[in-house]
Each structure stands twice: as structure tokens, then as C-alpha cells.
Residue frames as a rotation matrix with the C-alpha (Angstrom) as fourth column:
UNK 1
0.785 0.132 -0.606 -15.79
-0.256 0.959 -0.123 47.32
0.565 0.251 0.786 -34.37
UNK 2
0.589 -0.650 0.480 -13.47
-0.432 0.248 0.867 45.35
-0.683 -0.718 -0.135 -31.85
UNK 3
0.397 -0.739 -0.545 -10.53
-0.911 -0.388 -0.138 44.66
-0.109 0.551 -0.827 -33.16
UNK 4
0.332 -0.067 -0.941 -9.22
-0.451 0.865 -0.221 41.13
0.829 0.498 0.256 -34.44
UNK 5
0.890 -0.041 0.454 -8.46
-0.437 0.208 0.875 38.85
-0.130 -0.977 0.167 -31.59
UNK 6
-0.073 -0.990 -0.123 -4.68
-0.837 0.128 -0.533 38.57
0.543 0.064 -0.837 -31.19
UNK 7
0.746 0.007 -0.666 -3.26
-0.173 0.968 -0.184 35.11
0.643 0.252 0.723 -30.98
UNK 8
0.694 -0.605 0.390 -1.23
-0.621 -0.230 0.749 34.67
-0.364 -0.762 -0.536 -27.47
UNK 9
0.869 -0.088 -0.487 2.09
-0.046 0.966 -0.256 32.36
0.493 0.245 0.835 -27.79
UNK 10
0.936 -0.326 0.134 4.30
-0.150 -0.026 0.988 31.04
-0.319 -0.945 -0.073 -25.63
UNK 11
0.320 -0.789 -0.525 8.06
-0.544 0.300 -0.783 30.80
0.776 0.536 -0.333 -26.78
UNK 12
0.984 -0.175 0.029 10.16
0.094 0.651 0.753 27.42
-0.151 -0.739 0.657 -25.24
UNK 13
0.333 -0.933 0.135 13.67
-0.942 -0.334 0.016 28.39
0.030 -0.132 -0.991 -24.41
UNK 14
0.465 -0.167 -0.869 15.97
-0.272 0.908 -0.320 25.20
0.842 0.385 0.377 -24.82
UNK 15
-0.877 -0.477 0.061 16.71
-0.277 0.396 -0.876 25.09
0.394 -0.784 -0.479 -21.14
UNK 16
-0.258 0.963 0.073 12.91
-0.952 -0.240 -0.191 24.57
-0.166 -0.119 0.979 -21.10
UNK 17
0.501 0.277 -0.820 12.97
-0.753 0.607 -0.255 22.21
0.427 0.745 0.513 -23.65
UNK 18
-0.422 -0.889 -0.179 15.76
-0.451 0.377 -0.809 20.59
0.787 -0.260 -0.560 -21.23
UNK 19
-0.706 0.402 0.584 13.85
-0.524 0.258 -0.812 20.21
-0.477 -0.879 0.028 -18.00
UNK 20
-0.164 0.818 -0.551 11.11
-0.943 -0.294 -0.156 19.14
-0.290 0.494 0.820 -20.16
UNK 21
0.219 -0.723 -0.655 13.08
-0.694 0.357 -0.625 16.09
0.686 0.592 -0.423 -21.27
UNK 22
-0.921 -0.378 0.100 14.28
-0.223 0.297 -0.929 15.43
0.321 -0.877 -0.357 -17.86
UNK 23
-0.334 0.854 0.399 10.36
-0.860 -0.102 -0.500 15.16
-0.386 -0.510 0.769 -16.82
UNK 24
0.451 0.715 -0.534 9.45
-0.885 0.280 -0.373 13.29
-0.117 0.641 0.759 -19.54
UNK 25
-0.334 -0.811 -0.480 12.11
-0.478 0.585 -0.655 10.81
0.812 0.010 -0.583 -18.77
UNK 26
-0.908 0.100 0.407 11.03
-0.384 0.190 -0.904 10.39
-0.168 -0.977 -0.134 -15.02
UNK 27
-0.443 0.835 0.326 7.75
-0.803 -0.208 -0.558 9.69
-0.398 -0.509 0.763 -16.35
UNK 28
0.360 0.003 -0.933 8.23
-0.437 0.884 -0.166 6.79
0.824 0.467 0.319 -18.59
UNK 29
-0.520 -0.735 -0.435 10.08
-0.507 0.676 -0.535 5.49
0.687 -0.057 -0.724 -15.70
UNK 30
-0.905 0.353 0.238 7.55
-0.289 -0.100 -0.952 5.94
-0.312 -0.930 0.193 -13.39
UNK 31
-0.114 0.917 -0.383 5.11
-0.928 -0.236 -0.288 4.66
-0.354 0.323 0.878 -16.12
UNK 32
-0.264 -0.314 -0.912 7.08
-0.313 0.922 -0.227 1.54
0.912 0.226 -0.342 -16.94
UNK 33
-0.869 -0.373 0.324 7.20
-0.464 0.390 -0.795 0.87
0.170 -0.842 -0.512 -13.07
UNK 34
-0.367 0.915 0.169 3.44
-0.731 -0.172 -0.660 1.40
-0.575 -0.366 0.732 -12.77
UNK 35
0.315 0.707 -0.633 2.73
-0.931 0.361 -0.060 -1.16
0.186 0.608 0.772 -15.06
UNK 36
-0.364 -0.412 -0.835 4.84
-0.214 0.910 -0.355 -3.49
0.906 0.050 -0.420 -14.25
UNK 37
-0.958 0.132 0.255 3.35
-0.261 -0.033 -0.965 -3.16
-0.119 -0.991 0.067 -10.53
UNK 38
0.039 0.995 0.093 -0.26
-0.927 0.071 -0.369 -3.25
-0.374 -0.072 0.925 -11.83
UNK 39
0.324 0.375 -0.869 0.57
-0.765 0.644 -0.007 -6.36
0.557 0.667 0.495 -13.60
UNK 40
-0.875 -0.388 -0.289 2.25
0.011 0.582 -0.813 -8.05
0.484 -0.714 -0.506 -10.54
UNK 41
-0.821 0.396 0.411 -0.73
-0.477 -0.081 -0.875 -6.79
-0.313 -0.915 0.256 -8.60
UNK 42
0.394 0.732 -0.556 -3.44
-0.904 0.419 -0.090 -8.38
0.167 0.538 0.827 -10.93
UNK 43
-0.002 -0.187 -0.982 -1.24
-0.469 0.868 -0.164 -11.45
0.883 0.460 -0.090 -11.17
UNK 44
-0.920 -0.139 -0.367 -0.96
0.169 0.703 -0.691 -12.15
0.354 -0.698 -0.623 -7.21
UNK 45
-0.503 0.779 0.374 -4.34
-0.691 -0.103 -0.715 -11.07
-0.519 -0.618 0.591 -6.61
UNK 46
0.197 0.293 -0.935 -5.41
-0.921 0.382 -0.074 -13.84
0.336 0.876 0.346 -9.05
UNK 47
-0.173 -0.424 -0.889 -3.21
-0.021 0.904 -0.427 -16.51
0.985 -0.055 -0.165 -7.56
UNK 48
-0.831 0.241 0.500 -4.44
-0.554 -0.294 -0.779 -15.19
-0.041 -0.925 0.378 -4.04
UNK 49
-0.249 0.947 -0.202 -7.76
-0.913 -0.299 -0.279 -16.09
-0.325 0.115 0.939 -5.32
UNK 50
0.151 -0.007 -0.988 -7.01
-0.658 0.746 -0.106 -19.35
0.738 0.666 0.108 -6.77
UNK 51
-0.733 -0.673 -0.095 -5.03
-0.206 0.352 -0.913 -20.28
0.648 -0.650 -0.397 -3.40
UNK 52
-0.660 0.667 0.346 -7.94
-0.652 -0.281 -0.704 -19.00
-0.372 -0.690 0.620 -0.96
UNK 53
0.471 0.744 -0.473 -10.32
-0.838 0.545 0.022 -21.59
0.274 0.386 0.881 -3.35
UNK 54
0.041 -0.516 -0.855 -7.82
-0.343 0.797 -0.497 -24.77
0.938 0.314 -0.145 -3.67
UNK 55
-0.642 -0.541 -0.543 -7.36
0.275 0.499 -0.822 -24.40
0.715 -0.677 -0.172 -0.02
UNK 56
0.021 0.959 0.282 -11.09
-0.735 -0.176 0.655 -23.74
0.678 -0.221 0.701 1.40
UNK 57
-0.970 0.015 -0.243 -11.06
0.117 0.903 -0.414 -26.14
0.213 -0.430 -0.877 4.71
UNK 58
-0.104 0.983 0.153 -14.71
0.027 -0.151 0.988 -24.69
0.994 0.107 -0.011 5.38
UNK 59
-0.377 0.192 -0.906 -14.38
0.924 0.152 -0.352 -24.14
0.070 -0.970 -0.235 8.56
UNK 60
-0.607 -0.493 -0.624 -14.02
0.425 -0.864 0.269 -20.20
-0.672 -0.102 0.734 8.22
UNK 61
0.372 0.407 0.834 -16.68
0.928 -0.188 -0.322 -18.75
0.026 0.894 -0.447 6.25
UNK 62
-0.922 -0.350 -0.165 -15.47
0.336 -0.936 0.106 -14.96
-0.191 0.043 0.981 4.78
UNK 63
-0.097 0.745 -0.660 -19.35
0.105 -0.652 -0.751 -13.89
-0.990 -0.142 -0.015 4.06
UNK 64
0.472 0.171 -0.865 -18.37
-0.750 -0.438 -0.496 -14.07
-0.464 0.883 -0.078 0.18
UNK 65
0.967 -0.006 0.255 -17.00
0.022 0.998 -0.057 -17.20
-0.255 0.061 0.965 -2.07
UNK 66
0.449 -0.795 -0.409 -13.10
0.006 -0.455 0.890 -17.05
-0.894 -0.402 -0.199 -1.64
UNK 67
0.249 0.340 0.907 -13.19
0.876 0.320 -0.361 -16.95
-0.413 0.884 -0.218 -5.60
UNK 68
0.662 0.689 0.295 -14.18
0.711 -0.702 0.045 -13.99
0.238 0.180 -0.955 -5.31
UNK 69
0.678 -0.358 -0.643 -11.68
0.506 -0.408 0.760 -12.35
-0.534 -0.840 -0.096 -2.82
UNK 70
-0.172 -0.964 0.204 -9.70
0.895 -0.066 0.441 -11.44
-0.412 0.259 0.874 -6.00
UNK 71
0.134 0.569 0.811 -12.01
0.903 -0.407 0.136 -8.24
0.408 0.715 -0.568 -7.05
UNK 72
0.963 0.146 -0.228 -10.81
0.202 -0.949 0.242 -5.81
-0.181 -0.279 -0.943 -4.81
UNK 73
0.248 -0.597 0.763 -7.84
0.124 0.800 0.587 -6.11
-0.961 -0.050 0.273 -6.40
UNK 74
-0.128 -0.200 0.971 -8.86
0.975 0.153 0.160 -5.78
-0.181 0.968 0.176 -9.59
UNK 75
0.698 0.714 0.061 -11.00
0.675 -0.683 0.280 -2.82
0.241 -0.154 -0.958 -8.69
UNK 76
0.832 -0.315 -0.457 -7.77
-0.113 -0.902 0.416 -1.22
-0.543 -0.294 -0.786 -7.33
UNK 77
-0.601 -0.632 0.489 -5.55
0.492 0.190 0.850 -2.37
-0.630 0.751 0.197 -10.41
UNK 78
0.156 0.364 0.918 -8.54
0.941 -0.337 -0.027 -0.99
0.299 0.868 -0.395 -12.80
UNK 79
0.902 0.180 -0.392 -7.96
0.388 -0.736 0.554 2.38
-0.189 -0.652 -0.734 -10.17
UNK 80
0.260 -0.934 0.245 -4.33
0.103 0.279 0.955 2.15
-0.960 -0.223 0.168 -10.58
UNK 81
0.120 0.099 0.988 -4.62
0.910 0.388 -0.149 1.91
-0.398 0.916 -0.044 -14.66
UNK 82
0.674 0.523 0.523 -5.59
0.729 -0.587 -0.352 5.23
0.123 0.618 -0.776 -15.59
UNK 83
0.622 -0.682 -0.385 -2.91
-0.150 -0.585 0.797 7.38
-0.769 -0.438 -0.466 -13.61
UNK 84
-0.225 -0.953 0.203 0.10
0.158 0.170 0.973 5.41
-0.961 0.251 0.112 -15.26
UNK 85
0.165 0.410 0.897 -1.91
0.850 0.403 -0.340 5.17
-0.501 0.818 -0.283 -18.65
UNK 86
0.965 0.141 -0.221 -1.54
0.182 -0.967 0.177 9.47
-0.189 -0.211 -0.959 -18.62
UNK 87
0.450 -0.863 -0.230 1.92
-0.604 -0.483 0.633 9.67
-0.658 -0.146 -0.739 -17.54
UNK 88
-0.211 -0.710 0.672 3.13
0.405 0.562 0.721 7.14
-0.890 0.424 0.169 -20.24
UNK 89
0.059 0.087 0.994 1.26
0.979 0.189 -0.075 9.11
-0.194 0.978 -0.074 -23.01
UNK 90
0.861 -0.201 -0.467 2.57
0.217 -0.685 0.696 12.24
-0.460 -0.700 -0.546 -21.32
UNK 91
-0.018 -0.998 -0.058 6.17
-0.091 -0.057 0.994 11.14
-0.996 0.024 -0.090 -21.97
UNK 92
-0.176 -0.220 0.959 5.48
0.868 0.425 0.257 9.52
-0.464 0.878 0.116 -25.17
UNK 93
0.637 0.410 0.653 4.03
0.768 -0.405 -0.496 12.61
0.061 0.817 -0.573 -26.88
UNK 94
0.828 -0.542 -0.145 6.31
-0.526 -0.840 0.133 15.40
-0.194 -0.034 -0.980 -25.32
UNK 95
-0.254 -0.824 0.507 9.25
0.309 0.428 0.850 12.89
-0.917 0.372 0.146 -26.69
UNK 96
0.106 -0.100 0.989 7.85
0.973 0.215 -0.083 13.50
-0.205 0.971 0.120 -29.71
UNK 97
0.992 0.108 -0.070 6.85
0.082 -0.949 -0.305 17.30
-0.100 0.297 -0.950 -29.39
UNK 98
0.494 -0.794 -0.355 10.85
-0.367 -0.560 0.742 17.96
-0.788 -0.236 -0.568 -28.28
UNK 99
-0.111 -0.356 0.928 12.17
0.779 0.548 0.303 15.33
-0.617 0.757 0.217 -31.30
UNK 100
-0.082 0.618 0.782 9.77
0.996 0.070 0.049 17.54
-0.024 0.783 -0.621 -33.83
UNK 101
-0.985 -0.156 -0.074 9.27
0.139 -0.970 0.197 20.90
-0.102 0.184 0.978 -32.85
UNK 102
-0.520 0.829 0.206 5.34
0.120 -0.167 0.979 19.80
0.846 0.533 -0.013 -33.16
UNK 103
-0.857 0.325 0.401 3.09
-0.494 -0.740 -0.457 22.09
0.148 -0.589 0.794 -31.34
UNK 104
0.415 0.839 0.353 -0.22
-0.896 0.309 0.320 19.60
0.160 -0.449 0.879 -31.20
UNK 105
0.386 -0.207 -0.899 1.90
0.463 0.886 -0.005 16.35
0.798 -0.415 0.438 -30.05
UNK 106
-0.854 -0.520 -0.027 3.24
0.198 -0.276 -0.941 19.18
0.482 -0.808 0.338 -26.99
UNK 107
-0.462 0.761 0.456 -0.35
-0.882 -0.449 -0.144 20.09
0.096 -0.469 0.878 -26.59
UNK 108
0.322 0.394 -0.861 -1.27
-0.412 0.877 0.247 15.98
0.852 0.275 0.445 -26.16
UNK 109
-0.153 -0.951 -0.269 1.48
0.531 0.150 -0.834 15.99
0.833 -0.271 0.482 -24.02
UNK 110
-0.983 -0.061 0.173 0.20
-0.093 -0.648 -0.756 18.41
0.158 -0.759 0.632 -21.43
UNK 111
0.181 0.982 0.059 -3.67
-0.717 0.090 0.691 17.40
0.673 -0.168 0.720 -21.81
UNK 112
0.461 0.001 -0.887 -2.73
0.104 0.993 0.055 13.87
0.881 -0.118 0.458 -21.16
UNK 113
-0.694 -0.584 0.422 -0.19
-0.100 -0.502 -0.859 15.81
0.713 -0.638 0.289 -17.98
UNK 114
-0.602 0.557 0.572 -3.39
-0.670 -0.742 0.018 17.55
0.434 -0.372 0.820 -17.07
UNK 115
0.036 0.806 -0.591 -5.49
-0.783 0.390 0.484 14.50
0.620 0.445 0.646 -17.12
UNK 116
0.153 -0.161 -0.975 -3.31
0.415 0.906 -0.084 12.57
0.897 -0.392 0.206 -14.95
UNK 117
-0.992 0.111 0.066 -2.61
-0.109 -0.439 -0.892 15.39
-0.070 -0.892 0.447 -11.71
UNK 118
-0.360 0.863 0.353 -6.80
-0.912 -0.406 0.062 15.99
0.197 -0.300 0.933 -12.25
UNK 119
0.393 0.323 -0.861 -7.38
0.136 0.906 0.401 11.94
0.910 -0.275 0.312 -11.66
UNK 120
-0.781 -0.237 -0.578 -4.64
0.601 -0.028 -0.799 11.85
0.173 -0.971 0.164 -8.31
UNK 121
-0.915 0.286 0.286 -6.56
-0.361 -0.895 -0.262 15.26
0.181 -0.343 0.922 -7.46
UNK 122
0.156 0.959 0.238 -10.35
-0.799 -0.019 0.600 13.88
0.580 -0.284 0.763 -7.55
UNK 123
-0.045 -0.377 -0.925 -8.88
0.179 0.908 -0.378 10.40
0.983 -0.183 0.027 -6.45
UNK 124
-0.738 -0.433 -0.518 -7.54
0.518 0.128 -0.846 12.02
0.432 -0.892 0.130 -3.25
UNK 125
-0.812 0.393 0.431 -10.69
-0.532 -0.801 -0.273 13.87
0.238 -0.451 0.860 -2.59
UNK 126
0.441 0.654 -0.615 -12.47
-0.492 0.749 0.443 10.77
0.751 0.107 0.652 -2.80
UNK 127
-0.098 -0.693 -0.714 -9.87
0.392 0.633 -0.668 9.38
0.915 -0.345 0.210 -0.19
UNK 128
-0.944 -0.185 0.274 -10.17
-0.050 -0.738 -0.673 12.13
0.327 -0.649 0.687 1.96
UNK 129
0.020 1.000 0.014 -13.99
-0.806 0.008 0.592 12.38
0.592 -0.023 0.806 2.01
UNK 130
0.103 -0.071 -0.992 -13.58
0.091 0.994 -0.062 8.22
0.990 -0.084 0.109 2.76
UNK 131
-0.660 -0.671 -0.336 -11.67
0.491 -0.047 -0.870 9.15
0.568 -0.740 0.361 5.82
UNK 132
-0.840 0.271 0.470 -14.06
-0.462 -0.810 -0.360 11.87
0.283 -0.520 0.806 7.24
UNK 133
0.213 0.926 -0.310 -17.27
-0.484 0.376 0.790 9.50
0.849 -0.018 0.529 7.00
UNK 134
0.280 -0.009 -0.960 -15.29
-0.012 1.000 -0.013 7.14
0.960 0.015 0.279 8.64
UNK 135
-0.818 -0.575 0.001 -13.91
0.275 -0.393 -0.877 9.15
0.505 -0.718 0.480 11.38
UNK 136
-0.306 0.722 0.620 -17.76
-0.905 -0.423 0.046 10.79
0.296 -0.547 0.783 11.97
UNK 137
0.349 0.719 -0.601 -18.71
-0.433 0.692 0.577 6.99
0.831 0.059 0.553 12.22
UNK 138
-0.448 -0.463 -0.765 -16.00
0.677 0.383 -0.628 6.01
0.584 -0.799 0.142 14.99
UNK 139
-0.979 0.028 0.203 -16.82
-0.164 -0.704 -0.691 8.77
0.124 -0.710 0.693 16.99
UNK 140
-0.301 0.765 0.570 -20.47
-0.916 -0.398 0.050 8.58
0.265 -0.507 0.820 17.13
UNK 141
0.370 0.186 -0.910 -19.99
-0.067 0.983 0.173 4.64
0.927 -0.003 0.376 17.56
UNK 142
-0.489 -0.576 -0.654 -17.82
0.556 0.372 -0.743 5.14
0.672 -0.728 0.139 20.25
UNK 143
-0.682 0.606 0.409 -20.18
-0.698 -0.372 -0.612 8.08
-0.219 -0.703 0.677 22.35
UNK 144
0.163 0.861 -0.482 -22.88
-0.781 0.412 0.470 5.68
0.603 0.300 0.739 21.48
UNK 145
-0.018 -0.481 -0.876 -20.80
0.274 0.841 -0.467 2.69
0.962 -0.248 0.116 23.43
UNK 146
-0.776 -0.603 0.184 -19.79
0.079 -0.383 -0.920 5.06
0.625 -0.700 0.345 25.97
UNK 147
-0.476 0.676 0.563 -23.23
-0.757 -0.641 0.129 5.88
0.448 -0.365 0.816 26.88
UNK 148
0.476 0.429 -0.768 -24.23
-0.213 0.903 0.373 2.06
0.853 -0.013 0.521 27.19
């Protein structure tokens, strides 16, 4: 018979528990900022949208009703949401884990870590990708031009 399965654990030294702190600091700030930025960016893309309507001379059509012009915008405020939304319940729980000593508000605390590098991470591969289409499209627009 294989033998019971032994139960790894990690011990946190209190210069650990220090840097830890110090992270978890930087990331409320950097989670406060982020909100306060997404909520500036929601509010002027709103009043963008309100402006671009109020002041419509028709002459100028944009292809869509300048109403409208505030959804990309939201679309990169609803993009913009989830990142900071991580790193603020990051900080908040590993404040508590280091307060407590409590081993599932440190593991909340690193999911919620994890959750927010693996969003940047697919985010920028989605960014990247963006770029390459866009680069094979110039190029075969432009030999296509050239050839004309």
C-alpha cells in the first residue's frame, strides 16, 4: 500500500511577511488610482458623448450617431475594471491574512494575485495578436498598392 500522502507547507519568515505588506500597500494604491481613473474615464467619455450630440452641426457625418461615440469607452473602462478589481482584493485579503495569521484569507490573496497577472497576461496576447493582423494587413495593402 502507498503510503499516506504527506501534506507540503510553506513557512513565512517575518521579513516575508514584511515585503508582503510593502506589496500589498502598492497595490491598494495602485487600486485606489485605478478606480479613480476608470471613473474619470467613464465620466469624460459620457460628457464627450453628450458634447459630440448637443453640438451635431450635421455637416460631418461619423458613420454612427455621435450618442453613441461614448461605447468605446465604456468597453475600455468595462476592460480596465477587472485588473484593478484583483489587485484591490489582493491587498484587502493579504491585509487581513498578515493582521490574522489566516491561511485561507492569504490563499484569496494570491488567487485574486493570480487572477489579476493571468488577465494583463491574456489581455496582452490579445494586444499582441491585434498588432500582427494588423501589420500582415499593412503590408499586403501596401504590395497590393505598389503593384497598381
Amino acid at each position: 500500500m502507498d503510503a499516506p500522502l504527506e501534506i507540503k507547507k510553506i513557512e513565512i519568515e517575518q521579513e516575508t511577511l514584511s515585503h508582503l505588506n510593502t506589496a500589498r500597500k502598492w497595490a491598494m494604491f495602485l487600486s485606489i488610482v485605478g478606480f479613480i481613473f476608470l471613473g474619470l474615464l467613464v465620466l469624460i467619455g459620457l460628457i464627450a458623448g453628450t458634447f459630440l450630440t448637443a453640438f451635431n452641426t450635421g455637416e460631418k457625418k461619423l458613420g454612427i450617431p455621435e450618442s453613441l461615440m461614448f461605447i468605446p469607452v465604456l468597453v475600455l473602462g468595462v476592460v480596465y475594471f477587472f485588473p484593478v478589481l484583483y489587485l484591490f482584493r489582493f491587498s484587502k485579503h493579504s491585509h487581513h491574512a498578515i493582521q490574522k495569521f489566516d491561511k485561507l484569507e492569504f490563499h484569496k490573496a494570491i488567487k485574486n494575485l493570480k487572477a489579476c497577472l493571468a488577465y494583463f497576461g491574456v489581455l496582452i496576447i490579445i494586444i499582441l495578436s491585434i498588432y500582427i493582423v494588423v501589420l500582415i494587413v499593412a503590408g499586403s495593402s501596401l504590395a497590393f498598392l505598389k503593384g497598381l
